[in-house]
VOTOR-907206 format. One record per residue (C-alpha): y, z, x. Coordinates in steps of 0.1 Angstrom, whole numbers, padded with zeros to 4 digits, always signed. Layout:
BEGIN
YZX...
END
This chain:
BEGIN
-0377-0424+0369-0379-0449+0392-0364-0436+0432-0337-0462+0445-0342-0474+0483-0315-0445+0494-0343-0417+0481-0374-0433+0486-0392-0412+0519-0409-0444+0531-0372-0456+0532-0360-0427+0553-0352-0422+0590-0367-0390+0599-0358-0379+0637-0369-0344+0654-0346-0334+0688-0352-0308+0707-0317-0292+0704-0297-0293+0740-0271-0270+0751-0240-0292+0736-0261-0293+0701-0256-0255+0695-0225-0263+0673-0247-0281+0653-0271-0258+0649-0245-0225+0642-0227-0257+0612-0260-0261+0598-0269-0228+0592-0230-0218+0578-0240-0247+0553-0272-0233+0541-0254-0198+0540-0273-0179+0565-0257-0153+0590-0254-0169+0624-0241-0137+0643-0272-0132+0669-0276-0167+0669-0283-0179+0710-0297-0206+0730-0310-0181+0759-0346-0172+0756-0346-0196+0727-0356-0232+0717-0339-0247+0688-0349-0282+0673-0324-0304+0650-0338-0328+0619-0320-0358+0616-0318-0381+0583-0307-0416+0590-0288-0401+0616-0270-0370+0601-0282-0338+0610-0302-0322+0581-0320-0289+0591-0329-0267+0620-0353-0245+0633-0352-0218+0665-0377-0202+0681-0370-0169+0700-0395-0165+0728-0413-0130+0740-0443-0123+0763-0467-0142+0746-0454-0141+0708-0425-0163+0696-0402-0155+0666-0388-0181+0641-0361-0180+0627-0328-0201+0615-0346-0220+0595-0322-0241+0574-0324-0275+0557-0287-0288+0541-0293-0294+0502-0288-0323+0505-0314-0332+0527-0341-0313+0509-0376-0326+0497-0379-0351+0524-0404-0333+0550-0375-0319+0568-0389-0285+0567-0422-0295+0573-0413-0316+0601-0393-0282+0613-0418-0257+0611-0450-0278+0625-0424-0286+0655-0419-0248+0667-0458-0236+0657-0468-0265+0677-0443-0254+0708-0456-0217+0704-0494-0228+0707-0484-0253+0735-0471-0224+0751-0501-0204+0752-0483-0177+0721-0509-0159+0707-0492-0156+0672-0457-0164+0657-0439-0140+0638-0405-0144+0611-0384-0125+0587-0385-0136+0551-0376-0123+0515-0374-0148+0494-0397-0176+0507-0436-0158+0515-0446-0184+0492-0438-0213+0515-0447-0193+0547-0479-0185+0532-0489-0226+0530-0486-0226+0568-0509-0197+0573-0487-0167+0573-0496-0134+0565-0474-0098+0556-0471-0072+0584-0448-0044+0590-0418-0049+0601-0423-0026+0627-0448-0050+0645-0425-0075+0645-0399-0052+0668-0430-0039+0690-0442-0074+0696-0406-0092+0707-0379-0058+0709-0359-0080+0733-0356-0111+0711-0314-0117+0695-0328-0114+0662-0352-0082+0664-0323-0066+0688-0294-0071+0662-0320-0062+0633-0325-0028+0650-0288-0024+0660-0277-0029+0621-0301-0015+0607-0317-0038+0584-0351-0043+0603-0370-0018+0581-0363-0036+0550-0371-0071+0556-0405-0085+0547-0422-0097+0581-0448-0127+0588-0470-0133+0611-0493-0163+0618-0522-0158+0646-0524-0187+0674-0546-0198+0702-0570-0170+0686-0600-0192+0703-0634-0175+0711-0628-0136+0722-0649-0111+0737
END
C-alpha cells in the first residue's frame, strides 16, 4: 500500500518541548486520552516533555527526579499519533536528561510493555528497589499509600556506570 503525503514520516513535523508550568493541562489531557490515571501526576520535582505532530500535541513523557536516580513515568502517545517516532523521540529525551544530570540509573513501572522497555536497555527488578531508591517521588509515594507498589513489574536501566573502583 502506498502511504499518502499526510502519513509519510519524512512528511511529518516532529517537535520535542520541554513542558513549562502553563503546559501541565496538556500533559494531565494527554494522559486522560491514552487512559492512564493521572492522580499523583505533578510538576514539582518533576520534568515533563510534550511531542508535537504538525503542531498538535501527540505524547508525553515525565521524569520524577531523586538523589541521583530518576523515575519515568506518564508515558503516553495519543492513537492517533502512533508509529511515528513519538515514543522514541519521548523516551531518548528523559534518558538523555537523567544522564545529563549525572543519574546513575532510571527506573519505571510497567506491566504490559517490558518488551518495549527492554529495546532501550531495561532490565526487571523488584519493586521494592524502586521505593528504596526514590521513596519521596509522586509516583513511588501514592504507590505505597494505595497499595499497589508490590504488584507492579519494575525497570530499571543503569547510567553514567563509567569506570568504577
Amino acid at each position: 500500500m502506498m502511504s499518502t503525503p499526510q502519513s509519510n514520516l519524512s512528511e511529518m513535523h516532529v517537535k520535542l518541548r520541554q513542558a513549562a508550568p502553563h503546559d501541565f493541562p496538556i500533559v494531565l489531557a494527554l494522559l486522560e486520552g491514552c487512559g492512564l490515571h493521572t492522580s499523583s501526576v505533578t510538576s514539582e520535582g518533576s520534568t515533563y516533555w510534550i511531542a508535537d505532530l504538525n503542531g498538535v500535541p501527540g505524547g508525553c513523557i515525565g521524569l520524577e527526579h531523586g538523589d541521583g536516580v530518576s523515575l519515568i513515568r506518564s508515558t503516553a502517545v495519543l492513537p492517533q499519533a502512533r508509529s511515528q517516532g513519538l515514543g522514541r523521540a519521548l523516551v531518548m529525551s528523559a534518558l538523555t536528561h537523567a544522564s545529563l544530570r549525572g543519574d546513575r540509573a532510571v527506573y519505571l513501572f510497567s506491566q504490559e510493555a517490558g518488551d518495549y522497555w527492554a529495546r532501550f536497555g531495561f532490565s526487571p527488578v523488584d519493586a521494592e528497589e524502586i521505593s528504596a531508591a526514590l521513596p519521596d517521588t509522586p509516583q513511588v509515594r501514592s504507590g505505597v499509600l494505595r497499595g499497589w507498589i508490590h504488584g507492579e513489574q519494575a525497570w530499571k536501566r543503569e547510567l553514567n556506570t563509567g569506570a568504577r573502583a
